[in-house]
N, C-alpha and C positions, 0 to 999 in steps of 0.2 A: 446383548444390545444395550444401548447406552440409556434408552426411555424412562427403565426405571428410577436413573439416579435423578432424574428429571423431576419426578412426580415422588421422589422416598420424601418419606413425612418430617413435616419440619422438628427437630429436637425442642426442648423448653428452656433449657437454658441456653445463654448468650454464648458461650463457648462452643457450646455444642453446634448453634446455627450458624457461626465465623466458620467454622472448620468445615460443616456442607457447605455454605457457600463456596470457601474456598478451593475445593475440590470439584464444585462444577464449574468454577471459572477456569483453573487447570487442564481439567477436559479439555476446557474447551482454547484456551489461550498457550498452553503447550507447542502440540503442533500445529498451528497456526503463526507460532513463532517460528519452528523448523521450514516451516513452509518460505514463509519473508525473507528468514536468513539465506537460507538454500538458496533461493533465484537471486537476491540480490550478490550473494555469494559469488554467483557464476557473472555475474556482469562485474565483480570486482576483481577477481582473478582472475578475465580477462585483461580488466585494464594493466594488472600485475605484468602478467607477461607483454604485453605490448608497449610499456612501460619498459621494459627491456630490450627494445626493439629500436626506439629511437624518440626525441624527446617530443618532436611533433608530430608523430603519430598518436602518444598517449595524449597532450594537449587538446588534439584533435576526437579521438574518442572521448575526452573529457566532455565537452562542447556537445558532441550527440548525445552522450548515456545522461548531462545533468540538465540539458534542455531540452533535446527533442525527447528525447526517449522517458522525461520525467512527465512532460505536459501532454505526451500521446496517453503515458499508462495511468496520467492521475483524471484525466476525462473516461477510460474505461474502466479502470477500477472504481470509479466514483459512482459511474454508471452500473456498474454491478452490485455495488453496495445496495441496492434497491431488492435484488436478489434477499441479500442479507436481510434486509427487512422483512420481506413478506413471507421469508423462508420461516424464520425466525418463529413469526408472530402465529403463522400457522401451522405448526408442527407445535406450538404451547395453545392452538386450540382443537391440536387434535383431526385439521384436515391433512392428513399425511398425502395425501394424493393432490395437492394443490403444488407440494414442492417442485414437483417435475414440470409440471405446466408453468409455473414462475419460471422454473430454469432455462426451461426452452423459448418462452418470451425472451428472457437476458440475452440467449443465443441472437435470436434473429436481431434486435434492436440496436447489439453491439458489432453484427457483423456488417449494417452497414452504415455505423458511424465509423468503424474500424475502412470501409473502400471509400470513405469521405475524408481521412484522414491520411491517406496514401502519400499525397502530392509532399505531404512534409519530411517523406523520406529519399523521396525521387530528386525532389528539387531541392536538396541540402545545398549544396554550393553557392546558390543563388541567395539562397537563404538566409545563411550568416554573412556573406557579403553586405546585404540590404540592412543586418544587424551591426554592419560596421567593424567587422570581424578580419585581421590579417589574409588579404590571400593567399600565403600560403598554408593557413591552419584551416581555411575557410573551401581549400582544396580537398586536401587530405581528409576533412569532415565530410564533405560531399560524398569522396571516395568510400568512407565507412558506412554513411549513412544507407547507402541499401543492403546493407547485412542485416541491419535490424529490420527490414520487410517481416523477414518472418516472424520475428518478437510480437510486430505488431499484433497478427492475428492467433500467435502462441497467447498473448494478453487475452486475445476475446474469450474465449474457453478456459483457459486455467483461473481467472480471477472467479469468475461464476461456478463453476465445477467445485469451488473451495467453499463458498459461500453457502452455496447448495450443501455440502455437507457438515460445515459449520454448523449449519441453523437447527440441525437435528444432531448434533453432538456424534458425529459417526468422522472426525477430521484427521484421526491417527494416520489413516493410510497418506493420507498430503503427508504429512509430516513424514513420516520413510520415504517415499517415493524423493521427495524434496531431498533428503540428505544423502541415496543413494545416487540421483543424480549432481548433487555438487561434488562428491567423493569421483565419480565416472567423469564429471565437467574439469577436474584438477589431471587424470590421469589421463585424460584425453587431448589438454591442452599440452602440457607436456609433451607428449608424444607429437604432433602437430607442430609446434612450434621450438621445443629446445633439440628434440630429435632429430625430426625430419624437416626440419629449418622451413616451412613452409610460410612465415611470417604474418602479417597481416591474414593472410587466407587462412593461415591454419588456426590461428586464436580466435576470429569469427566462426569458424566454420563448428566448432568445439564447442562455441556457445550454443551455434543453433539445434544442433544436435542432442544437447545437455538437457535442453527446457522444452523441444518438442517430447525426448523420451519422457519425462515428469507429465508432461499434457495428457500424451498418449494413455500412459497409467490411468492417471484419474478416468478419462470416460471409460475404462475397460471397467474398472472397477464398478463406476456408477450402472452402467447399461449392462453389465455382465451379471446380474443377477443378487450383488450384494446390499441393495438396498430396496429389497420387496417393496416394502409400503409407500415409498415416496416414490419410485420410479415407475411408472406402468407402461412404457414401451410410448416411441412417438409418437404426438399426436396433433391435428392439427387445431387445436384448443391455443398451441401457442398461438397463434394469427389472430386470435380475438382480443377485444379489450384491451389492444397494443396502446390506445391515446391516453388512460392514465398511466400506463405502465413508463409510458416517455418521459410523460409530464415530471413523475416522480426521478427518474433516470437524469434528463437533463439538470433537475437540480441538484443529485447527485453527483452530475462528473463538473459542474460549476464549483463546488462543495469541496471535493477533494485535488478538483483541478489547480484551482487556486492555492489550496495548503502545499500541495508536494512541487508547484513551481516556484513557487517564494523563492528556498534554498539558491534554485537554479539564478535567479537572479543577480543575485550574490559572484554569481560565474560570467556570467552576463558584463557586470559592472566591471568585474576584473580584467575583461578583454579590451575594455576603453583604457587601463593607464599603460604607463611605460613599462617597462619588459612582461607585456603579455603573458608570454610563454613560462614564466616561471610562478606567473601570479596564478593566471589559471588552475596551471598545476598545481600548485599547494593550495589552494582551494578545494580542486576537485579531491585531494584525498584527505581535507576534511572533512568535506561533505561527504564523503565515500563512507567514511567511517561512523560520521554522524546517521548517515542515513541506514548503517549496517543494523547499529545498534535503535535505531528509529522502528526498526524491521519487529527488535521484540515489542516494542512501544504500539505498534499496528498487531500484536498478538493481543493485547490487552483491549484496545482499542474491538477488535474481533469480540471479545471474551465480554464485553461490555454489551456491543449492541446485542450479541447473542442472549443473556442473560434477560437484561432490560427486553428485548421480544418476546423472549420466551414466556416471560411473567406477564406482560400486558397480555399476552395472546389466551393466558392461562385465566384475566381475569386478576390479577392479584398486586397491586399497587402497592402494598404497603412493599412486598416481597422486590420489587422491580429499584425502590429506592434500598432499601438496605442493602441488594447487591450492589450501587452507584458506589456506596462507601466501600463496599467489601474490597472492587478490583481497584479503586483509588486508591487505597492504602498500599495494597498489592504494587501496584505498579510504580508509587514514589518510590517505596525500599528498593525498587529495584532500581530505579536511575538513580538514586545516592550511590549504590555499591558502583555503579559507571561510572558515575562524577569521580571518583576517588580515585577509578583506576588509570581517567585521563588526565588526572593531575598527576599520578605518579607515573605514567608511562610516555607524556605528552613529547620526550626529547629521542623516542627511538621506534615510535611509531609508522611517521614516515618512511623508513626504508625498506618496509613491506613491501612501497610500492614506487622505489626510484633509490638508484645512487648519487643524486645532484647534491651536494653538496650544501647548493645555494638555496634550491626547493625543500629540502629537510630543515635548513633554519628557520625558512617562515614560517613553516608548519611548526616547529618548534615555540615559535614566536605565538602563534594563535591558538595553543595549548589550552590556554584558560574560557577562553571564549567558548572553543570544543566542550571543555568539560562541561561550562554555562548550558549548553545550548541541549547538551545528552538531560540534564537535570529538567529543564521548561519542556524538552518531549515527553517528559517520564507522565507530565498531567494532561498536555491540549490533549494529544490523542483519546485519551480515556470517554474526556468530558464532547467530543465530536462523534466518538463510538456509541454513548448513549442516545446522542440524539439521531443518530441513523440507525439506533433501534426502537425509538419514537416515530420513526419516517419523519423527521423536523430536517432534514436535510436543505429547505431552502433559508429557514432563518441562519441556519452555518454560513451559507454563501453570503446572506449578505451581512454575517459579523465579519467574515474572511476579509470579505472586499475592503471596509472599513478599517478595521487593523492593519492587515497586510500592505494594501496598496494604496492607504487612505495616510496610513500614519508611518507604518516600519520602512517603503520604499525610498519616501522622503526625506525620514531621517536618515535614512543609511548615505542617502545619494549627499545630505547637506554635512555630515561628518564625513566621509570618504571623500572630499572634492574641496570642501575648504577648509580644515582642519588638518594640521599636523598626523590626526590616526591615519588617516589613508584606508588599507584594506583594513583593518581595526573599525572603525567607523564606521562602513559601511556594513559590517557584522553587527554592531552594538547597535546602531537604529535599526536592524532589523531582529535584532534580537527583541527589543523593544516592543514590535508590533507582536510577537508570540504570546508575550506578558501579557499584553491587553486585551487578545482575544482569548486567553487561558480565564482571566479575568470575565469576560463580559459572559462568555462559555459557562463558568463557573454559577455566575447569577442567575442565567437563564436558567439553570437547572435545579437552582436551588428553591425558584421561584415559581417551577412548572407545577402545575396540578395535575399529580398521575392519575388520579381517577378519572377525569376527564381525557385525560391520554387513553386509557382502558377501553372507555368507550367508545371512542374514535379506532382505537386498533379492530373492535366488535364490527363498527358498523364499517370499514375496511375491508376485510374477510367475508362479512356476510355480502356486498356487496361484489365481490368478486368471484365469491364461490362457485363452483362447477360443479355436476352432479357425476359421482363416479360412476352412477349406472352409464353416461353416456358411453357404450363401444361402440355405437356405428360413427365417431369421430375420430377414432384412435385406430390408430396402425401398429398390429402386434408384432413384437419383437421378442423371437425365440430367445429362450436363455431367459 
């Protein structure tokens, strides 16, 4: 069991306490990366083979997986990240039996923001039309748009189910589960689609398949008897004390709503100039890629708020900021060894995922930008991961709004539209707005008083606490 490295006693010298930090960050930001990669994985190697299909089918799944399916999953993932807080904060204070009751809160809150979010899959066509979108890409997206129905409610349980076992460092099994279904999601699309020529049907239908089996795993695992302490069988404890639990939630899926649509905007914008269909595309498979390696960037970001909870929860301030530094440093080195690899790889990247000719020049062309944008992920996430293990989740939102949509929008839209850069422009102002909230992120953290965090995480927990004796509320679940 993993509790112990949790609590082993800090070493005296500085070497000594980098190297435990960095081994409970690992823990924990590992598989948490396999996890990001894996699902984002299978939504890329979709597009791969459908991308081999025809060029406005993949333009068109561009359009769902970088708009709808980024601003459904960054409202519930966001919303789950609340999960990650309190999971966090009370497994470092030792209420091991509070994890299950968070979790099953997360369940009910997101399943039905998840039936209030439906209409944006049903009514795709309509959708991009009114977004001003080609009809015929604005067709074919309708068409795909209700394959990802079940992603939607695959999102409500697997972001929380990871969170949940995140927060008590017990994440290994996401991480296998994730890689043995992207290994199944490749061998299964194949088969569907190069084999048995089933098209469109067969490269959806391999996805849903891929990331319900992953889903399924995780609750076996959780409810199946491998997490005694945290898990104690349903109960209806979630139904109470839902109205902070929102409060907190909504400003979470505001939080990360905002960050993971940004991108998408960028795709957005490209569907307004002249040859759409080529712009999209070499968009969407930078961002595809951006967003791959984004995936380890949300392992850190994981491995940050887990930490920073874990130690406010424990009581110990001084501990919560020296891990700040520890995954920061952690996670730059790793976006340099990125940077370098899309500067040297930036001219053969694209044909992963298309033979066009014309769509691998641009992406060619926006090589540098890519690499820019993999290095500015290597920090926000980190510095947004700590403060959704502060539960500061609403001051993110409204740095977000501010940067994002206050300052990187407009620059993007005033260089991309009257400027010679074009799609160049409209990346660079909004590269822009990442800079300045990495930036304004950066202060706020540097400027926070953790002991007063500490105490606010105390009076948190004790405020919400439940009493394990309570069994006439709980419904036992064998195993």
């Amino acid at each position: 069991m993993e509790q112990p490295l949790l609590e082993q006693k800090t070493p005296d010298s500085s070497m000594g306490r980098v190297w435990l930090e960095t081994k409970k960050l690992w823990t924990t930001a590992f598989p948490t990366m396999l996890a990001r990669v894996g699902f984002f994985g299978i939504l890329v190697v979709t597009q791969a083979f459908i991308g081999q299909i025809s060029e406005l089918d993949l333009a068109a799944y561009a359009l769902v997986q970088t708009i709808t399916v980024r601003f459904v999953n960054g409202i519930l993932l966001g919303m789950s990240s609340v999960t990650e807080t309190l999971c966090g904060q009370a497994f470092g204070a030792k209420q091991y039996h509070m994890l299950g009751i968070y979790l099953q809160r997360s369940w009910v809150i997101n399943l039905v923001v998840a039936v209030l979010l439906l209409p944006l899959f049903i009514l795709g066509a309509p959708i991009f039309r009114l977004l001003g979108q080609q009809e015929d890409i604005s067709v074919a997206a309708g068409r795909i748009s209700f394959w990802f129905i079940p992603i939607l409610f695959y999102s409500v349980f697997s972001n929380t189910n990871q969170m949940f076992l995140q927060g008590q460092l017990k994440n290994m099994i996401v991480g296998w589960l994730a890689s043995f279904s992207f290994v199944f999601h490749v061998l299964l699309s194949w088969l569907f689609v190069s084999h048995w020529k089933w098209g469109i049907t067969g490269a959806m239908a391999a996805m849903n398949i891929s990331c319900w089996l992953m889903m399924i795993g995780q609750l076996v695992y959780i409810t199946g008897g491998w997490c005694p302490l945290t898990w104690c069988g349903f109960t209806t404890s979630a139904f109470s004390d839902l109205a902070p639990v929102i409060r907190m939630s909504i400003s979470s899926g505001v939080m990360l709503c905002l960050e993971l649509w940004y991108n998408a905007v960028l795709v957005l914008l490209a569907g307004y100039m002249k040859n759409a269909e080529i712009a999209i595309s070499a968009f969407s498979i930078c961002l595809n890629i951006n967003s791959w390696i984004f995936r380890i960037s949300l392992g850190f970001l994981g491995a940050a708020c887990v930490r920073v909870s874990n130690e406010l929860g424990r009581g110990d301030a001084k501990a919560a900021k020296f891990s700040i530094v520890v995954v920061s440093c952690n996670s730059l080195v790793v976006g340099v060894i990125f940077f370098v690899i899309c500067l040297a790889f930036g001219d053969e990247i694209s044909y992963l995922f298309t033979n066009n000719a014309e769509i691998a020049k641009t992406v060619s062309n926006l090589s540098l930008l890519l690499a820019l944008s993999v290095l500015l992920n290597s920090i926000q996430p980190v510095l947004s991961g700590v403060a959704v293990g502060a539960g500061m989740q609403s001051i993110v939102a409204y740095v977000n709004i501010g940067s994002y949509y206050v300052i990187g929008v407009p620059a993007g839209v005033l260089l991309g539209y009257l400027t010679p850069l074009k799609v160049k422009g409209i990346w660079i102002g909004m590269m822009g707005g990442v800079a300045i909230q990495s930036l304004v992120l950066g202060f706020i953290t540097w400027r926070t008083d953790w002991d007063h965090q500490v105490t606010k995480a105390s009076e948190r927990l004790n405020k919400w606490l439940l009493k394990q004796s309570g069994e006439e509320n709980r419904t036992e679940q064998e195993g």
